[in-house]
C-alpha positions in Angstrom: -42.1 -24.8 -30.7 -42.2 -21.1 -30.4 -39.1 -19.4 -32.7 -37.8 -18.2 -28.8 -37.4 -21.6 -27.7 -35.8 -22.8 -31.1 -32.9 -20.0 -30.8 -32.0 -21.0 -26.9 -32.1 -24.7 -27.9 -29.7 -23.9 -30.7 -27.5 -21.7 -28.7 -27.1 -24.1 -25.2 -25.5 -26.9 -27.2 -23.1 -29.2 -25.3 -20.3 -26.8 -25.3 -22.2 -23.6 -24.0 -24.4 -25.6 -21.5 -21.1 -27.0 -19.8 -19.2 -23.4 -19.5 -22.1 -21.5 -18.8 -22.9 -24.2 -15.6 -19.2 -24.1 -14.6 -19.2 -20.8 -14.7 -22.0 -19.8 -13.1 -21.7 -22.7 -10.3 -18.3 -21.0 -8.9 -19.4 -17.6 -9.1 -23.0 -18.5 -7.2 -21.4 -20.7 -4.9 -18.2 -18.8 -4.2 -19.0 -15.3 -4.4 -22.9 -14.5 -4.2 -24.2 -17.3 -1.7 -21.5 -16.2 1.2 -21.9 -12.4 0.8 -25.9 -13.3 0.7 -26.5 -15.3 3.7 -23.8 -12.6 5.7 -25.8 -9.9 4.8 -29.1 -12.0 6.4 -26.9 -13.0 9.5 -26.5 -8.8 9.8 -30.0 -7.8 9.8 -31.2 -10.5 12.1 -31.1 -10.0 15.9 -32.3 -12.6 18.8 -34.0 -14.5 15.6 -35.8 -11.4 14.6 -35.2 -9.3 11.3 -33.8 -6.3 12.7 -31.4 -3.4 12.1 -30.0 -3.7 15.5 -26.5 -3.9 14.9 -26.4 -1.0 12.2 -27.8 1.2 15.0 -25.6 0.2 18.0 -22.6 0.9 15.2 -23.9 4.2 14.1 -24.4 5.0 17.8 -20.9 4.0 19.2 -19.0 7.6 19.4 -15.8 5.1 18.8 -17.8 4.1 14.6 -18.7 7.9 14.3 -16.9 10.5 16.9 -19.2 13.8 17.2 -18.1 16.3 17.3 -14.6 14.7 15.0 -11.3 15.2 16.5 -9.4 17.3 14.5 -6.5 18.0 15.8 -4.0 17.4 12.9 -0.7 18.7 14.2 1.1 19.7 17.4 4.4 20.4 18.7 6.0 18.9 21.3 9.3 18.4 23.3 10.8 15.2 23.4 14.2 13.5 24.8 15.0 14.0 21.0 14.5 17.4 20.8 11.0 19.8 19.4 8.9 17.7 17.5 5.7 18.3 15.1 3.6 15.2 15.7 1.6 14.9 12.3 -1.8 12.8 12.6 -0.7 11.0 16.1 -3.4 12.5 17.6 -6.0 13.5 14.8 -7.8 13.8 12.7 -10.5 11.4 13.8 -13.8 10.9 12.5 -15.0 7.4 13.9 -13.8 4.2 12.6 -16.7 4.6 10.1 -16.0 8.0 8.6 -12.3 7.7 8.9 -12.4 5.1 6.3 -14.3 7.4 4.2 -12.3 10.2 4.6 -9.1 8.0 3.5 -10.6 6.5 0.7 -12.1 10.1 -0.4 -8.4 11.8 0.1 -6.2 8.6 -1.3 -8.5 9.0 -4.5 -8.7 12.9 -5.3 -4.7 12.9 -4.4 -4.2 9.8 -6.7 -6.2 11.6 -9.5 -4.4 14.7 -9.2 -0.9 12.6 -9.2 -2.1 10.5 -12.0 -3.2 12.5 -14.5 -0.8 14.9 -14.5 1.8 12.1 -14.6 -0.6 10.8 -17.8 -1.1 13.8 -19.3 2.9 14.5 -19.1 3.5 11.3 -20.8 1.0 11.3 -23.4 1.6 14.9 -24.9 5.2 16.2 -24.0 7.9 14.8 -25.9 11.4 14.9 -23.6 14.9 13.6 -22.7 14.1 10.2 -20.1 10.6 10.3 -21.6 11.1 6.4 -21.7 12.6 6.0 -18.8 10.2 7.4 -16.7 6.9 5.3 -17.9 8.9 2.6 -16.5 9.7 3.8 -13.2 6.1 5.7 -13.0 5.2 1.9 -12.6 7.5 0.4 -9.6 5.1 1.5 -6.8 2.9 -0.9 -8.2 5.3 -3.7 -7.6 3.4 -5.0 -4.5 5.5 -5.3 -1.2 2.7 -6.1 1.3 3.1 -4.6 4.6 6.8 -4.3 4.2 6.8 -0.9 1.7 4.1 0.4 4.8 7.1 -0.6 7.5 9.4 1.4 5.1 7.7 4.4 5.2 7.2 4.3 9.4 10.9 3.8 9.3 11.5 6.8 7.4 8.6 9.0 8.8 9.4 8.0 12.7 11.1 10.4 15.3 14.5 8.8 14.5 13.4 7.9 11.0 15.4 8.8 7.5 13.5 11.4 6.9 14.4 13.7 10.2 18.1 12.5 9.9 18.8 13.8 6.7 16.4 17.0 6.7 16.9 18.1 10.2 20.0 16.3 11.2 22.5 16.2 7.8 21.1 19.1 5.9 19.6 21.7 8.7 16.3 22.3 6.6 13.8 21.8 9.1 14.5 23.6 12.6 12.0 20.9 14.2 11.9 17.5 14.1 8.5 15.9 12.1 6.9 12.6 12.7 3.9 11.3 10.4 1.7 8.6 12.0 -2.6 8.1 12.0 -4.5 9.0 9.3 -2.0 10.8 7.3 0.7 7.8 7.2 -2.3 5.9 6.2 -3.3 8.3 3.4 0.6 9.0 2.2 1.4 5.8 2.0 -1.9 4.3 0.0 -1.4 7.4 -2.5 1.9 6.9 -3.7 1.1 3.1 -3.9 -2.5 3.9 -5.6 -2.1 6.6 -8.1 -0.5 4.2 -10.7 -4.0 3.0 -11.1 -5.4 6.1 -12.1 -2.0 6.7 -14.4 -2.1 3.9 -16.6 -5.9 4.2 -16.9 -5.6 8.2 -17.4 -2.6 7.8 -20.1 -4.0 4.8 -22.0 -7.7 7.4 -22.4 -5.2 10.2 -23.4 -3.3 8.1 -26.0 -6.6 7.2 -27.8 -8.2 10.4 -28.2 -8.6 11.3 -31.1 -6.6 14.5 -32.3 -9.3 16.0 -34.8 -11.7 17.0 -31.8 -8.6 19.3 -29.9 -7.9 21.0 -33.4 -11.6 21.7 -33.6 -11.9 23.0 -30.5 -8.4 25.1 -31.4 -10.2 26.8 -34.5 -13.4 27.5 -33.0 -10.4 29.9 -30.9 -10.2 27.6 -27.8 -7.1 27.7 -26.2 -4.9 26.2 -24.1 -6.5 24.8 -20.3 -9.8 25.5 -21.7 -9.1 22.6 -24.5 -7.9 20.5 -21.9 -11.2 21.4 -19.4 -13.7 21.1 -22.1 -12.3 18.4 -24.9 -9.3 16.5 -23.8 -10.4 15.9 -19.9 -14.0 14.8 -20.6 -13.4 12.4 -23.2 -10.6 11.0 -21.2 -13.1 10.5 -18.2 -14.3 6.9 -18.5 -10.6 5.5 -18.2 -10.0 8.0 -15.0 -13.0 7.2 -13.5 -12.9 3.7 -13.6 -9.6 4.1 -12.0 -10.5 6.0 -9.5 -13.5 4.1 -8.8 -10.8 1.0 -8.3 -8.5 3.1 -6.3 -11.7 3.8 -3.4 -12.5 0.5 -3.3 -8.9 -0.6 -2.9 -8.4 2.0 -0.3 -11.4 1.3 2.1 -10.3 -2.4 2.1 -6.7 -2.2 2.1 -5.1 -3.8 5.3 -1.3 -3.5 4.3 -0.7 0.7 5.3 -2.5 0.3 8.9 -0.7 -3.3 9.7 2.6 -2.0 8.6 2.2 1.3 10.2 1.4 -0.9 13.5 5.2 -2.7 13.1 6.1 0.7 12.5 4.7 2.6 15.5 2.7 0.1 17.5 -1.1 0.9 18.0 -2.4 4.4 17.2 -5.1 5.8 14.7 -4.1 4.2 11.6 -5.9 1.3 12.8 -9.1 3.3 13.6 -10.1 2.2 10.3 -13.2 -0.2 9.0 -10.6 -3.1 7.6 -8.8 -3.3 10.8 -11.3 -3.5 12.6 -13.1 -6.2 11.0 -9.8 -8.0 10.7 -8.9 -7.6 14.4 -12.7 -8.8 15.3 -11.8 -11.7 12.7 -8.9 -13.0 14.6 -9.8 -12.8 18.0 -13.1 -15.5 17.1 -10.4 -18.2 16.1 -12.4 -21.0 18.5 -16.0 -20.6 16.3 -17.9 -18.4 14.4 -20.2 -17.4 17.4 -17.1 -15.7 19.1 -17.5 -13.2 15.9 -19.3 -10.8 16.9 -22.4 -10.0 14.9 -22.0 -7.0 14.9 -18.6 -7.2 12.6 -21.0 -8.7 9.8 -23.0 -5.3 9.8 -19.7 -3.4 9.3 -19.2 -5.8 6.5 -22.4 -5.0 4.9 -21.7 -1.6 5.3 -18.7 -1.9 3.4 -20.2 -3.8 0.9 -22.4 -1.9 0.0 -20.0 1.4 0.2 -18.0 -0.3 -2.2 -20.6 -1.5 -4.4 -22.7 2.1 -4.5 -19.1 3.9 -5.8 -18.5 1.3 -8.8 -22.0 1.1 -9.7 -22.3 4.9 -9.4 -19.0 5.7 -11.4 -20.3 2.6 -14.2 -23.8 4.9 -14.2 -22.0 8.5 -14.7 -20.0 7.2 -17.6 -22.9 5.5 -18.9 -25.0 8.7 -18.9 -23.0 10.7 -21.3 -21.4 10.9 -24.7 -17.9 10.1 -25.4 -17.8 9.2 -28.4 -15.2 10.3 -31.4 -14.7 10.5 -35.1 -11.4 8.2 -35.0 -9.2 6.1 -32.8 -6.4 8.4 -34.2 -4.7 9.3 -31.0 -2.3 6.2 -31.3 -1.6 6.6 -34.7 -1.2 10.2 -34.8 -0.4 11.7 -31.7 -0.9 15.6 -30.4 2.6 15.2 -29.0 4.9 19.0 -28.3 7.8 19.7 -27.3 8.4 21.7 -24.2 10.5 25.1 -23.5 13.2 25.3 -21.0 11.0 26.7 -18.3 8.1 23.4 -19.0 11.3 20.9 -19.3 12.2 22.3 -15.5 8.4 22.0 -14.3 8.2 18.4 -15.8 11.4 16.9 -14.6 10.8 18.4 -10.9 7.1 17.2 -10.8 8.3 13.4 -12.3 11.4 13.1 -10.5 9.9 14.5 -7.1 7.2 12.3 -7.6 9.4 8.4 -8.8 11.9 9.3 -6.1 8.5 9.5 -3.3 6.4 6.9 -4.9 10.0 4.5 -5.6 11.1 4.6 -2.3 9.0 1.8 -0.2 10.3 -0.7 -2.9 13.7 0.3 -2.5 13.5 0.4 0.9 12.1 -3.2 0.8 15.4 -4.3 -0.9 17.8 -2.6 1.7 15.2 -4.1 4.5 15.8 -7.5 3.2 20.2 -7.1 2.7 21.1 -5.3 5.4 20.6 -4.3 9.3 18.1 -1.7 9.1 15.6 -2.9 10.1 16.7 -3.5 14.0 19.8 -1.6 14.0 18.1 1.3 15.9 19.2 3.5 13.3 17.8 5.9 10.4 20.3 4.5 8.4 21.6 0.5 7.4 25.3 -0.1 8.8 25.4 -3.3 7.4 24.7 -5.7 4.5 24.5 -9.2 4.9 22.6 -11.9 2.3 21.3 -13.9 5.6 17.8 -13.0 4.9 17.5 -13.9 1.3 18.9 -17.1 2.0 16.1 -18.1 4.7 13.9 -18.0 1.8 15.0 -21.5 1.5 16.5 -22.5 4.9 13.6 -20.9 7.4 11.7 -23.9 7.5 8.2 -21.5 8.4 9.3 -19.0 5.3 9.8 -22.0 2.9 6.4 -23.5 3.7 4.4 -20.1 3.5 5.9 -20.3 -0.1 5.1 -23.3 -0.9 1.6 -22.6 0.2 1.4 -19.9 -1.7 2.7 -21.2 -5.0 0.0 -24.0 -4.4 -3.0 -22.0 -4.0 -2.2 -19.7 -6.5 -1.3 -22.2 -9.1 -4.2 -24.0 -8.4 -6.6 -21.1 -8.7 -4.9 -20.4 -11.6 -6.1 -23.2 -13.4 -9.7 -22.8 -12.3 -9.8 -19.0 -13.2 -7.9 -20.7 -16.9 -11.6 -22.7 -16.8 -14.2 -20.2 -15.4 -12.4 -17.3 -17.4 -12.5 -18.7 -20.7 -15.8 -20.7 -20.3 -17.2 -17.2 -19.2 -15.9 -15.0 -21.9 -16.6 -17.1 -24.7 -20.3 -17.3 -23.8 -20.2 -13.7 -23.9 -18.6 -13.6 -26.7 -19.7 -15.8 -29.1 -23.6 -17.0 -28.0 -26.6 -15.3 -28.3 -28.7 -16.5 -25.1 -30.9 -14.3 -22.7 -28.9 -12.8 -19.7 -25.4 -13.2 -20.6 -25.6 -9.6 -19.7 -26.1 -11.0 -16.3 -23.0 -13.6 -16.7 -20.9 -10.2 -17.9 -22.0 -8.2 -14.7 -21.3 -11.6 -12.5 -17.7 -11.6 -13.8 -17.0 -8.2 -13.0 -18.8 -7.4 -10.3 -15.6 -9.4 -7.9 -13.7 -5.8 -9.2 -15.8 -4.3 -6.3 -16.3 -6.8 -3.5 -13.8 -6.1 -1.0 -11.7 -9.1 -0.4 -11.6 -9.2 4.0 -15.9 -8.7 3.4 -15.3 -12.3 1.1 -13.2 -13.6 4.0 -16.0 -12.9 6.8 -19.0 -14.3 4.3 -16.8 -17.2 3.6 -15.9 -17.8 7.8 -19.9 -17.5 8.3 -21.3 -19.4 5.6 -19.1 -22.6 5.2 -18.7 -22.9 8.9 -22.3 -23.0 9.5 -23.3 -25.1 7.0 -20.2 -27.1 5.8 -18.9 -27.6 9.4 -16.5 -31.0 9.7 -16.1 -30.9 5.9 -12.8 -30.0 3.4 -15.0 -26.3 3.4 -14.8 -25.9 7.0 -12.5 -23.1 7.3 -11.3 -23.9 10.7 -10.3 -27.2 9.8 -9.1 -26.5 6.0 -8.8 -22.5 5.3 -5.9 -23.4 2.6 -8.5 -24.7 0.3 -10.9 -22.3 0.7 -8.4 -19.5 -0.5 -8.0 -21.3 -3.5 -11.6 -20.3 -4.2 -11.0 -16.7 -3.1 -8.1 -16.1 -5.1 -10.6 -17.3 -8.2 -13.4 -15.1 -7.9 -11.8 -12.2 -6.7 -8.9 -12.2 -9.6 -12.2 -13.9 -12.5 -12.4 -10.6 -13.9 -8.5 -9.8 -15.1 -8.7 -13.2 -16.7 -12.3 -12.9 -18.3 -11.5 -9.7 -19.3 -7.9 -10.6 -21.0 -9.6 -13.4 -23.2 -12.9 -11.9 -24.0 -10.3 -9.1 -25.3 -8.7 -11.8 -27.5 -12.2 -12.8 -28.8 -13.1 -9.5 -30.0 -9.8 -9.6 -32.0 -10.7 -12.7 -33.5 -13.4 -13.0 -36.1 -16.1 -15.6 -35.6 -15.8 -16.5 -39.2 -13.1 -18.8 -38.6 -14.9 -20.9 -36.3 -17.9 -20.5 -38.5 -16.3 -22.4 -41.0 -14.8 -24.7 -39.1 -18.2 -26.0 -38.0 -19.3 -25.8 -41.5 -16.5 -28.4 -42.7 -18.4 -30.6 -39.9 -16.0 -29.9 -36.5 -18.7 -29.9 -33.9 -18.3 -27.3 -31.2 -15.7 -28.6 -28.6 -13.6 -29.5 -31.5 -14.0 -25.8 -33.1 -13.2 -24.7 -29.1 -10.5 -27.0 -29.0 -8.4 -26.6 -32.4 -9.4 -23.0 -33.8 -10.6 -20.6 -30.9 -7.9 -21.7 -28.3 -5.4 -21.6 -30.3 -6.2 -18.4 -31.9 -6.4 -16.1 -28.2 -3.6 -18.4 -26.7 -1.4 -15.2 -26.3 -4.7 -14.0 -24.3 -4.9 -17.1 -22.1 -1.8 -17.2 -21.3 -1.3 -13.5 -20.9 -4.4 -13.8 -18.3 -2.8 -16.7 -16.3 0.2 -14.9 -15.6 -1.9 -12.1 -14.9 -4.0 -13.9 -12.8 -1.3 -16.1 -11.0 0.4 -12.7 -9.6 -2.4 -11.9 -8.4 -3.2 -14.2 -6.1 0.7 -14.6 -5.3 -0.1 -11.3 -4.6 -3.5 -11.7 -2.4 -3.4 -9.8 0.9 -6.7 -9.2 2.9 -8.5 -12.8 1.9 -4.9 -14.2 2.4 -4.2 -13.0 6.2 -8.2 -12.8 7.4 -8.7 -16.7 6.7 -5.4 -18.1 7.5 -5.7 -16.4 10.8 -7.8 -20.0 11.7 -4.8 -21.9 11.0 -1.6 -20.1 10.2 0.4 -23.6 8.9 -1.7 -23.2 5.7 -1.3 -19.7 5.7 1.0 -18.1 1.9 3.3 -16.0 1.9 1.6 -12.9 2.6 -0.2 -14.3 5.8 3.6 -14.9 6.8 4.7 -11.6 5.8 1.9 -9.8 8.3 2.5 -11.7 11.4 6.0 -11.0 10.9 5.3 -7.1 10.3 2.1 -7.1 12.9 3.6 -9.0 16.1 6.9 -7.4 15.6 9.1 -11.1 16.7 12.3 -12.0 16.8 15.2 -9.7 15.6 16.0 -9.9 12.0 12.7 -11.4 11.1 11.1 -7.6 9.4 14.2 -8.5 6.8 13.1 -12.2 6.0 9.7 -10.7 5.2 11.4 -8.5 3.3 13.0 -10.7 1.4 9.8 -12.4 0.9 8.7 -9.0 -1.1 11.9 -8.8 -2.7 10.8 -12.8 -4.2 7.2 -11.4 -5.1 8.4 -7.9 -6.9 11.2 -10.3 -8.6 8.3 -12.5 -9.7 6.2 -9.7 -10.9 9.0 -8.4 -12.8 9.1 -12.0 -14.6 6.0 -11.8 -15.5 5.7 -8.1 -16.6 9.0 -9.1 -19.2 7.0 -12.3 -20.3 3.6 -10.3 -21.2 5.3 -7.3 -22.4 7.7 -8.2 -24.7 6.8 -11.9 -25.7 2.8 -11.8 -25.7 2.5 -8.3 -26.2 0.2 -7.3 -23.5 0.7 -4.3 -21.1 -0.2 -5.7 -17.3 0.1 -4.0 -14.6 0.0 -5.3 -11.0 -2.2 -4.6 -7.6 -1.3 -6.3 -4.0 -4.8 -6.4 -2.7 
């Protein structure tokens, strides 16, 4: 028996050979076999391997417009007086290359926004310094569809915006309305930049100081420092967050459904995720009234979103950033600023909490008051009616319920997979758990309405009149969703514990004779149990939290759908008065559960979370 063979034997003991196979079983099944056979389905045509569909799409001037309508802004005379119509009419690229174009603008603004904000927070010392790295993190209390609503309400021709700039204050001499492309782009920014923030700030804290005050003798001064020290070695951390924020942005549904409650159809919808979701919903009775072409947009998606991560993880990869020292925590480059710098910071950080802060407040007066159908840029009255159909609404109460089901459940099974995953990675030594690392993150990247259309073609074709059927039982299917998509926070959070831990300990247990599910059991466990838990929570708000798999498969049977599902058709079909403010409320229960959570990992497990309503 060759030495090869004697090493793997040792290694796949009992232990390793059950979490590797659950592992890898739920993350074949689930995530790789779906997006497989939907990329097949796209290149076959008539039974013949083909790239029809990709060329009628790339032909259809209604995927990419030639010449591209740019017409951005215009004034116009309405029964309300002279308006300046903002992105009602352009610009317009083709559903294809208007994705792009928001995904390309939501990330450069979001990098711009976040780090500044990070580099603020990392190197100025300041009255409210505190304060603000908590409220620099509210736009990432998720408010599906609702926060989007906020901002049409605000932005609209009778909107808050035009009543208190044109109306109260006499700032404007026009009236301004901001709809399309821009809305969509507005609105993803100030709920995306946080991304790039926390990732930009936590780079900026561990830097370590000896490389600036080398730079500084060697006569370097000032932006150049920052250009050729401090902002390369804080790239990894800003260019994985950005990388996140794309990906987020091509898929995101929330900004053009809410912008459609908002201002009815328009170019905000002229996007790649609305159209696949619209093409979703309208094949309720089978899977052959999808057309294929919608699975070659997917693919196309796909693979946009899988080139960016795997380009940004390359770029990173192919340079140097290493330091002396980890003394950037410890020891911190932090000055003081002068009058005129004080100004600068508290305009650009107050400007920018009171913009980014304002869909999540709005939310809250949304859900206690009349604002929503009142007519009115302003609420007129506050009543606690909606927060109490939380739990008399017998259609809101059951989209909870749902919700706190699935998520609970997947929950568990991410608990299973997440550990089983990260200690193999971890703590054995067997050929290709550099594949099992990749498996477990790669989810990061795979937009979750692309999982939704491989999961509606793969398990009603071949799982038809079975629990997988996901026109009979779409529930528990999104159980599965919410566990691959969400694997990697929980992976991540205990393979993070296991690094902190030393092997030794469980080394000896085994050495006192404790075989290897008892070592598991009784010393590793119990050692990252902060991490596991910390990971759960993580994970559970998360898929409380789960928009685009959440809406696109309940669509088959909306009685199973969670909350979100609920929250959309509310938003999208615009029903009966008052019910904008129950979903509402329904954000005001998932930010409140967020907050729970945030408390709980913060101050009791000592983790810093943060949160993303994808």
């Amino acid at each position: 028996m060759s030495s090869f063979t004697k090493r793997l034997k040792r290694e796949l003991d009992s232990l390793t050979t059950t979490q590797l196979s659950a592992s890898l079983f739920i993350l074949i099944f689930f995530l790789i076999v779906p997006l497989f056979y939907m990329v097949i389905r796209a290149f076959f045509h008539n039974g013949r391997l083909s790239s029809y569909y990709f060329q009628a799409l790339l032909s259809d001037p209604n995927f990419v417009t030639y010449p591209p309508n740019l017409n951005f802004a215009y004034m116009s005379r309405t029964s309300l007086g002279t308006f300046l119509f903002v992105g009602n009419r352009g610009p317009d690229f083709g559903v294809l290359f208007n994705s792009l174009f928001v995904a390309i603008t939501v990330t450069v603004f979001s990098i711009l926004l976040g780090v500044t904000a990070a580099f603020i927070m990392a190197r100025y010392e300041f009255l409210g310094k505190i304060f603000f790295r908590v409220v620099l993190l509210i736009p990432m209390l998720a408010t599906p569809f609702v926060n989007a609503f906020v901002i049409g309400k605000v932005l609209g021709q009778n909107g808050l915006f035009n009543y208190v700039f044109h109306d109260i204050l006499r700032l404007l001499p026009f009236k301004v309305q901001i709809s399309g492309l821009p809305a969509v782009i507005l609105i993803q920014t100030i709920s995306f930049f946080p991304i790039v923030y926390l990732n930009a700030l936590s780079s900026f804290i561990s830097i370590d100081p000896s490389m600036e005050e080398q730079a500084e003798t060697l006569g370097a001064r000032g932006f150049k420092v920052f250009r050729s020290v401090t902002l390369p070695l804080a790239l990894p951390g800003i260019a994985a967050g950005a990388a996140i924020v794309f990906i987020i942005s091509l898929e995101d549904l929330g900004a053009p459904i809410g912008l459609s409650g908002a201002f009815g159809s328009g170019l905000h919808q002229k996007l790649i995720s609305f159209y696949i979701y619209s093409e979703f919903i309208g094949g309720l009775g089978s899977v052959e009234q999808v057309h294929a072409s919608t699975y070659a947009l997917a693919v196309i998606m796909l693979a946009i979103a899988v080139a960016v991560f795997l380009s940004i993880k390359k770029y990173v990869t192919l340079r140097q950033y290493a330091m002396i020292s980890k003394g950037g925590r410890f020891n911190p480059r932090i000055r003081k600023l002068g009058p005129l710098g004080l100004i600068a910071v508290y305009l650009f950080l107050l400007g920018l909490v009171i913009t980014a802060s304002f869909p999540q407040i709005g939310v809250v007066v949304l859900a206690m008051s009349d604002w929503a159908y009142n007519g009115l840029p302003v609420p007129t009255a506050f009543t606690p009616q909606f927060m109490s159909e939380l739990v008399s609404e017998p259609d809101v109460l059951r989209s909870i319920m749902n919700s706190l089901t699935y998520s609970s459940m997947a929950t568990i099974l991410m608990l299973v997979v997440g550990v089983s995953a990260a200690y193999v990675i971890a703590r054995r030594k067997i050929p290709g758990k550099d594949a099992l690392d990749s498996l477990v993150t790669v989810p990061i990247a795979v937009p979750g309405i692309i999982l939704a259309v491989g999961y509606l073609l793969f398990f009603a074709t071949f799982f038809s009149g079975t629990p997988f059927d996901p026109f009979l039982n779409p529930g528990f299917l999104l159980i599965f969703t919410y566990t691959v998509r969400r694997i990697p926070f929980t992976a991540r959070s205990v393979f993070a514990g296991l690094q902190q831990t030393h092997e030794s300990l469980e080394e000896a247990a085994l050495n006192l004779g404790a075989n290897r599910w008892r070592t598991f059991a009784t010393i590793a466990i119990p050692l990252i149990a902060a991490n596991v838990i910390g990971g759960g929570l993580l994970s559970f708000v998360y898929s409380m939290n789960e928009v685009s798999t959440s809406i696109t498969l309940s669509s088959l049977k909306p009685e199973q759908g969670p909350i979100t599902f609920y929250m959309s058709q509310v938003i999208y079909s615009s029903g009966a008065v008052g019910t904008v403010s129950v979903a509402a409320a329904l954000g005001v229960l998932l930010m409140s559960i967020q907050l729970v959570v945030m408390t709980v990992s913060n101050y009791l497990l000592k983790q810093r979370v943060a949160f993303l309503g994808v």
